[in-house]
N, C-alpha and C positions, 0 to 999 in steps of 0.2 A: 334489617329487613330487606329481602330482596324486592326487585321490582316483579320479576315474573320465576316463577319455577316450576318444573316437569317432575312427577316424580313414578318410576317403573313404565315411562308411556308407550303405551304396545299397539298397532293396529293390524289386523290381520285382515287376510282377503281371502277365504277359506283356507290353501295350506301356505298363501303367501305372506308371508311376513316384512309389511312394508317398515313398519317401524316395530322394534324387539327390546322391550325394555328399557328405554331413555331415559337417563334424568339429568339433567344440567339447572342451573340459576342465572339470570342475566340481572347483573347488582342496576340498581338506579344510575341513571348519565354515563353508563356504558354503552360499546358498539360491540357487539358479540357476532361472530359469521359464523355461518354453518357451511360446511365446504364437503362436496366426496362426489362420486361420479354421478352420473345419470342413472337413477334407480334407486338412488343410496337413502332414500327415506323424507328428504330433505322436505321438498315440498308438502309431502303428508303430515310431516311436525307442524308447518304454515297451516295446514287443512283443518287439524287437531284442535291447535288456538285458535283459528278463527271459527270452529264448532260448526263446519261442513262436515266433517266428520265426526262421530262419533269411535270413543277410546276404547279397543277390546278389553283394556285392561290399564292401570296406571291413575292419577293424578294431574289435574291445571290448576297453580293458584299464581292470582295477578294480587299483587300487596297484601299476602297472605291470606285473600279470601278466594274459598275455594271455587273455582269456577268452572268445574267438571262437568255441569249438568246447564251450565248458563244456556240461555238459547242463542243462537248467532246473532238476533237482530240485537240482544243486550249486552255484545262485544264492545262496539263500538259506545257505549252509555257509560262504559265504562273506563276510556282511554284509551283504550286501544284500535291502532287504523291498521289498513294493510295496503298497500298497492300488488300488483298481481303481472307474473311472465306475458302475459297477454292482456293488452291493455283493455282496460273496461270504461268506455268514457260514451255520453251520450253524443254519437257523431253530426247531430245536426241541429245542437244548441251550441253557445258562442262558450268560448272558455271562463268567462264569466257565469254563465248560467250551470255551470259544470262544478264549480268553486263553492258554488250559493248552498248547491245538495252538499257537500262535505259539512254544511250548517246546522242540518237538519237536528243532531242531536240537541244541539243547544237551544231550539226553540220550545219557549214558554207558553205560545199561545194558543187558542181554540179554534178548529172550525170555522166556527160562527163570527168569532172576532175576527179572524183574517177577511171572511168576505164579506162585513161592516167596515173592515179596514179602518179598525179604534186605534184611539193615539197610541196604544200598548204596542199595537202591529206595527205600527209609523217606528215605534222605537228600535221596536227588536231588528226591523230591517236597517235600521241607520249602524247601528251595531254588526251585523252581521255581514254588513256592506265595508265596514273600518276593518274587521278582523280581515276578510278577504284581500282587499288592498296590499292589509302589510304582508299577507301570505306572497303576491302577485310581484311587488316592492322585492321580499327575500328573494325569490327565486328567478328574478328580473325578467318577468314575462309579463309587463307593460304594453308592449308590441303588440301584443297575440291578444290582450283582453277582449274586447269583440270582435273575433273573427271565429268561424264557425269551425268546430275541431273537424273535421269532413275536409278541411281545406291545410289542413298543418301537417307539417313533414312529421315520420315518426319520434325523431329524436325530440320536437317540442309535446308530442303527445305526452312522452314517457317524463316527463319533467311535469304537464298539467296533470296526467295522475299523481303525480307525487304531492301538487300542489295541494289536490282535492283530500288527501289525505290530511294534511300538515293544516288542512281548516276547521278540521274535527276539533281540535287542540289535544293528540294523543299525547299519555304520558309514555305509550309505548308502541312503536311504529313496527312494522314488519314488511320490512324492504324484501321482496320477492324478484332475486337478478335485475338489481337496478339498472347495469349497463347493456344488459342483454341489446342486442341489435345498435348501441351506440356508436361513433365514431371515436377515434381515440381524443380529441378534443374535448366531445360530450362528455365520457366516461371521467376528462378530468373536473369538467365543473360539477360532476356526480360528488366527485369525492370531495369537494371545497364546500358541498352543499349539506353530505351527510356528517362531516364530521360541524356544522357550523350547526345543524340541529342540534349535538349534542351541546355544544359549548356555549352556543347562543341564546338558545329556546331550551334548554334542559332536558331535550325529549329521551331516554333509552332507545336505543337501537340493536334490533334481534334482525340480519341479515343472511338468503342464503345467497349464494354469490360463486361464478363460477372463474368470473376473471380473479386471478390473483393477484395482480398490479394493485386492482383496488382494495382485493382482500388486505394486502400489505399497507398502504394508504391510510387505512382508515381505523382497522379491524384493534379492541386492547384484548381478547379474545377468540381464540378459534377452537370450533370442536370440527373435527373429520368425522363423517359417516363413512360407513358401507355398507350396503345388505340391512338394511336400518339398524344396524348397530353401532356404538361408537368406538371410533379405533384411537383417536386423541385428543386432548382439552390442553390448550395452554396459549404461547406465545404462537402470531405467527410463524416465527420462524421453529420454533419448538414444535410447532405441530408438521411444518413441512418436512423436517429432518428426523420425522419418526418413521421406525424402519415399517410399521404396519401401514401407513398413510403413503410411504412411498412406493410398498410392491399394489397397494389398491389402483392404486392410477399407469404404474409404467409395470407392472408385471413383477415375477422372481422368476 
């Protein structure tokens, strides 16, 4: 059983055709990238599964259940997180209070118990507070824990989104240009971080990604877009030495 699969996924924009009939499967405890130029459909796949958009045509199933009609807010209920090209973080709560909302699905309690604040609330916080930690621990942003993201350089922002995601507990994460705007330093504890989710935490990872250093780093699959169609599926290096993949990006 795979972890997540597409199948015919099409999205149209009256005569544009962002994505044209996709279908790929990303297995359990893989890193899967999606790679191809600017335009090439990539992020409208990301838009698809996280159910911003709606599919002109095609199929979503996450652990063979089909999840074509799920609403966005019961994406996440279900395992699966996203981080995003442009960071989404609330700028003027402490990174800790940013970590806390990636909690949200997992809470059990009511209303009314939280603002009785009953031993149930006392628990689920002491809980929710241990999970965060080891999130903070993995990603070694100790440092940063209170201090207001309004005041952290980009490259810690793009690493506390990643956090906020990884506190969901997804079985299925969607790295949206992890390295975008990183230094080459960042971009390598990027790649010591993504591939330690799979190996460490068990997570799948579906990434689109435009640096190929890290695509090669990390990636045990790549599919090339263009025009949202797909031009190859295999190894990295098998997808870079396909002759369709290479007139996409440097011409014929």
């Amino acid at each position: 059983m795979s972890c997540f699969r597409a199948e015919n996924l099409s999205l149209h924009f009256g005569g544009l055709k962002a994505v044209d009939s996709v279908s790929f499967a990303v297995e359990k405890g893989e890193i899967l990238s999606i790679i191809g130029p600017n335009g090439a459909g990539k992020s409208s796949i990301f838009n698809l599964i996280s159910r911003l958009y709606e599919p002109t045509s095609g199929r979503l199933y996450f652990e063979d259940q089909d999840i074509t009609e799920e609403p966005a807010y019961g994406i996440a209920k279900l395992g699966i997180a996203r981080t995003f090209q442009n960071i989404e973080l609330f700028e003027n709560a402490t990174v800790l209070s940013n970590l806390l909302v990636g909690r949200h699905r997992h809470s059990t309690t009511t209303l009314w118990q939280e603002l009785l604040f009953l031993p149930n609330v006392r628990r689920d916080e002491k809980a929710h507070r241990r999970r965060v930690e080891q999130v903070i621990d993995f990603l070694d942003l100790a440092a940063h824990r209170d201090k207001l993201i309004s005041g952290l350089p980009y490259g810690v922002r793009k690493v506390i989104e990643l956090a906020r995601a990884l506190c969901t507990e997804p079985k299925l994460i969607l790295l949206d240009e992890p390295s975008s705007g990183l230094n080459v330093e960042e971009t390598d504890d990027m790649s010591f971080w993504i591939r330690d989710m799979k190996t460490e935490l068990g997570i799948t990872v579906l990434m689109v990604e435009h640096d190929m250093t890290l695509v090669n780093r990390v990636s045990d699959r790549v599919i090339a877009l263009n025009y949202g169609k797909v031009l190859a599926m295999g190894t990295p290096a098998e997808v870079q030495a396909h002759p369709d993949v290479v007139a996409a990006y440097l011409g014929t």
